[in-house]
N, C-alpha and C positions, 0 to 999 in steps of 0.2 A: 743315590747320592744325596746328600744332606741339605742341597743348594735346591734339590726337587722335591723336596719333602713337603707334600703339599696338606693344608687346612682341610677339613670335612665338609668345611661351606654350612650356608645357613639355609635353612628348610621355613618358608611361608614368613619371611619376618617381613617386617615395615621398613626395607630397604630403601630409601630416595635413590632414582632412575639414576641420577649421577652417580652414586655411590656404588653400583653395578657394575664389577669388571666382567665377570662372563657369567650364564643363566646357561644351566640344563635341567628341563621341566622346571620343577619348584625349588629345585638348591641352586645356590648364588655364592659368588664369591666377590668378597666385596671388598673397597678399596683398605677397609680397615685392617682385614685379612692380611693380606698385603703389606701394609705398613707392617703389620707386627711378624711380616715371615724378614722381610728387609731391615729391620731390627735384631733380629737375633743373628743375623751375619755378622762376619770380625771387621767386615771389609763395606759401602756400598757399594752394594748389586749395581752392573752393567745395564744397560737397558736392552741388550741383546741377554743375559739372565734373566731379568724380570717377567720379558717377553716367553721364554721356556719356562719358567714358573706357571705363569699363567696355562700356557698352551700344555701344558704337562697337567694340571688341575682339569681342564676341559677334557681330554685323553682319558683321566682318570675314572671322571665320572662317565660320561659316555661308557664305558665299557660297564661300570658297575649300574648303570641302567639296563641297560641288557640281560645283566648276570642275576637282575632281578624281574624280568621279565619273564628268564628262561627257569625261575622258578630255585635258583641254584642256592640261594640263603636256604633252603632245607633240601640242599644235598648232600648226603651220607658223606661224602668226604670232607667238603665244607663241614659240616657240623661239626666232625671230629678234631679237625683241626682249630676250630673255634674256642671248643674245650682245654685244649692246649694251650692255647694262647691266652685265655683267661685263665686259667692255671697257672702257669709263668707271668701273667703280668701281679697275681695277687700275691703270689710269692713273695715277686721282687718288689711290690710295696709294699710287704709286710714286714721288711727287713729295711726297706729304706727311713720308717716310719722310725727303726728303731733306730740304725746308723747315724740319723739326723740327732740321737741324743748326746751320741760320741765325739769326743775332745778331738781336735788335730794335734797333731804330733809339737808339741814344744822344741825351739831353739836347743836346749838340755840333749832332746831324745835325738834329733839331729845330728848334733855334733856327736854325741855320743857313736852312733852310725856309722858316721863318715871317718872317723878314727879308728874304726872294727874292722870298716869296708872300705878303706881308701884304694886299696890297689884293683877295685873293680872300674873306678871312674879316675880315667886315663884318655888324652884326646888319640881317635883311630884314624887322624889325618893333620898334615898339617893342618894348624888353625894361625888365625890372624885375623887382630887385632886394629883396625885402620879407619884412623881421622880423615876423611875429605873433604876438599873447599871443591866445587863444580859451578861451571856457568856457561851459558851458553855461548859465551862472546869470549874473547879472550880479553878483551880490553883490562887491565890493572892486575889480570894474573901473575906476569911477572913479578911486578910491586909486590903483593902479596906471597908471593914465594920469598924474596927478598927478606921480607918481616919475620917470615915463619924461620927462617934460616938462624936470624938472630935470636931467637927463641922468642917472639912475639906473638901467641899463637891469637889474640885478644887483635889484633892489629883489623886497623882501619880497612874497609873495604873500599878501592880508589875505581875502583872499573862503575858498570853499569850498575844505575842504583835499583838496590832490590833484584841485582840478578846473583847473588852468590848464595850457593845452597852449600851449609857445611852441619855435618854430619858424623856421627861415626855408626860404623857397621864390622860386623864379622865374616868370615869367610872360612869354613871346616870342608876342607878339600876343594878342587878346583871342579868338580864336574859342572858344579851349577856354577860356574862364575865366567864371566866374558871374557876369553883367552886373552885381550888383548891388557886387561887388568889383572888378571890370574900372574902377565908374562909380567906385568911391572911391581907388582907389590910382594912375589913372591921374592925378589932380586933386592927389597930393603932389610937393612938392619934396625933392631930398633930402633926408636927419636932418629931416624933418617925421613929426608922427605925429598920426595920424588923430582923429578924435573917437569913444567908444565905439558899434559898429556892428553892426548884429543883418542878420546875414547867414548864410543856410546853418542855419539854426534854431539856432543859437549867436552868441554876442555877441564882439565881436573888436578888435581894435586893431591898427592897422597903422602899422607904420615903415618908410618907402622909404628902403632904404640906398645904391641905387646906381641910375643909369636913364642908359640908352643908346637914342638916337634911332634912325631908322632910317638905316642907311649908316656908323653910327657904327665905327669898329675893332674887334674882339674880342680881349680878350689871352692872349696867349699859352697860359696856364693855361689859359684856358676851351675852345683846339683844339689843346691839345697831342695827346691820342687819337687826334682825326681825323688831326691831322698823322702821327701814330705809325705811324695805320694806312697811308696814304697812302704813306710811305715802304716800310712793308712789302708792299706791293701792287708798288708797282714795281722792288723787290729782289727779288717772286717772278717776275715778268715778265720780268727778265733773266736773273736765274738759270733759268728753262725754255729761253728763249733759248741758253742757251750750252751746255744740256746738249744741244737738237738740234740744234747746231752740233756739238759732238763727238760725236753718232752720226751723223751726216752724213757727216764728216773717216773715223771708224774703220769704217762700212759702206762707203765707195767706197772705201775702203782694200783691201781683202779682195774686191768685189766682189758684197758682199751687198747695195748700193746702185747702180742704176745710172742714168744721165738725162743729158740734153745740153742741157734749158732747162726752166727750173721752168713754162712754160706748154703743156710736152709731159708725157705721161703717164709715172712712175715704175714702175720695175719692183724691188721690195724680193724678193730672192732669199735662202731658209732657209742657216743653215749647210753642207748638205750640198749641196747647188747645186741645190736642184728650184724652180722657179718657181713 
């Protein structure tokens, strides 16, 4: 899991005692650590996560103290697998190095896309569209539905000050959504708004601003990203493509490539000519 992804820790530094969240032998993991793993989250970490961070980091090492006791950094399998892994990691920077020179997909190429490929991006469940005002008191709700009705969606909040939370959110099929809100917003028409509703142990009001049936279009705006990505997936797929086409071309060139059918076995020969 990404939320366990834990830091290597620091080996002998000049650590201040406070700044020490957990010690096994000489590596430390330290508050800094930390900050910067609870930084790369979308979300702040719980302090029941922070907690399995850490205790997941101590587990970690613990074990790879061991695994270096029992001699296992030069065990035949280990090693092998090591080589792998530094294989694949020099690969994949060696292509990220280049990817990072490459343009994202322009607005142009976008549209162009989603004009070619519209009948792929269609909603696969009802979706909906929905402004809510929520508070925990019901005090000036009414009033405020009152406003909203007249078409005053701007209108004064008269209940508890600082208690109205309004919002809008989506909703693409009902599995994840609380029956009790699923049963009332799927029952509006658009620019309709609800009657005051006690849902979620707070009281709510809902306006369905937009609803798409199932099979319905998606626009544009809504899969431009995916589009984005899409294109850049397949500018990374040729661009690989044509860089091992030109190590292809410049190794049989010189003779450090050599083959007579891609279903016979290749022989990649070092610079110096040793096999």
């Amino acid at each position: 899991m990404a939320m366990l992804a834990v830091s290597s820790g620091c080996i002998n530094e000049d650590i201040p005692p406070e700044n020490i969240v957990a010690r096994v032998m000489d590596v430390m993991l330290s508050t800094s650590e930390v900050s910067a793993w609870e930084a790369s989250l979308p979300h702040p970490p719980s302090q029941e996560a922070r907690t399995n961070y850490i205790r997941h980091w101590v587990d970690e090492e613990l074990l790879y103290q061991e695994a270096i006791k029992n001699d296992l950094l030069n065990d035949p399998w280990v090693a092998e697998r090591v080589d792998e892994l530094v294989r694949s990691l020099a690969i994949a920077r060696y292509m990220e190095k280049d990817i990072m020179k490459m343009t994202r997909p322009t607005p142009t190429q976008v549209k162009e896309y989603y004009q070619m490929h519209s009948s792929e991006f269609v909603w696969e469940n009802l979706h909906l569209v929905i402004d809510y005002w929520r508070c925990e008191t019901h005090g000036g709700m009414d009033k405020l539905r009152a406003n909203l009705l007249r078409g005053n969606n701007n209108s004064i909040w008269t209940g508890t000050p600082n208690g109205l939370e309004h919002s809008r959110i989506t909703i693409n099929g009902k599995d994840d959504t609380d029956p009790k809100l699923w049963k009332t917003v799927s029952k509006l028409k658009v620019g309709q708004v609800s009657t005051v509703q006690n849902i979620l142990s707070a009281y709510w009001i809902l306006k369905l601003a937009d609803r798409f049936e199932k099979g319905d279009p998606k626009s544009i705006d809504e899969v431009q990203q995916e589009i984005s990505a899409r294109l850049m997936e397949e500018s990374i797929r040729n661009r690989k493509d044509a860089i091992i086409q030109k190590l292809i071309d410049e190794y049989s060139r010189d003779g450090r490539l050599q083959w007579t059918d891609i279903s016979l076995p290749v022989t990649i020969i070092d610079p110096t000519g040793t096999p």
